[in-house]
C-alpha positions, 0 to 999 in steps of 0.5 A, spaced: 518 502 476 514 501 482 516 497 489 514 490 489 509 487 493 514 484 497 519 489 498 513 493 501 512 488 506 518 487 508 520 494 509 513 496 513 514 489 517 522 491 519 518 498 521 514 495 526 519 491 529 522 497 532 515 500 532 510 494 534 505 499 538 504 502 531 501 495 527 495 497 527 496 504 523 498 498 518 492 494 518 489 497 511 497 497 508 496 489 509 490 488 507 491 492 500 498 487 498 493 481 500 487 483 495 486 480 488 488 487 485 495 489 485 496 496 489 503 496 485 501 496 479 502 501 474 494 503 471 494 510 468 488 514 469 484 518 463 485 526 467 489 529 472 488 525 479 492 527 485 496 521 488 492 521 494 485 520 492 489 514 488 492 511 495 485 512 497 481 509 492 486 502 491 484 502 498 477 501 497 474 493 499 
């Protein structure tokens, strides 16, 4: 099961409260919990697909 949108917030902010110079590295994370998609859902794809053009894709506006 895949981490919630909530968990993955709360640990990227506990991050950033001991790395605030790196908040602007998160900006995309941010955006992509606040998009109507769901970046944690589990969708499955027709072929092999690596796992960062996945992160890169759900990263998309």
């Amino acid at each position: 099961m895949p981490p919630s949108i909530h968990h993955i917030r709360s640990v990227a902010g506990a991050y950033l409260a001991r790395h605030s110079d790196e908040h602007g590295s998160f900006s995309l994370l941010f955006a992509a919990l606040v998009s109507p998609n769901d970046p944690t859902s589990l969708n499955t794809f027709p072929a092999h697909v690596p796992c960062s053009a996945i992160v890169k894709l759900a990263l998309l506006p």
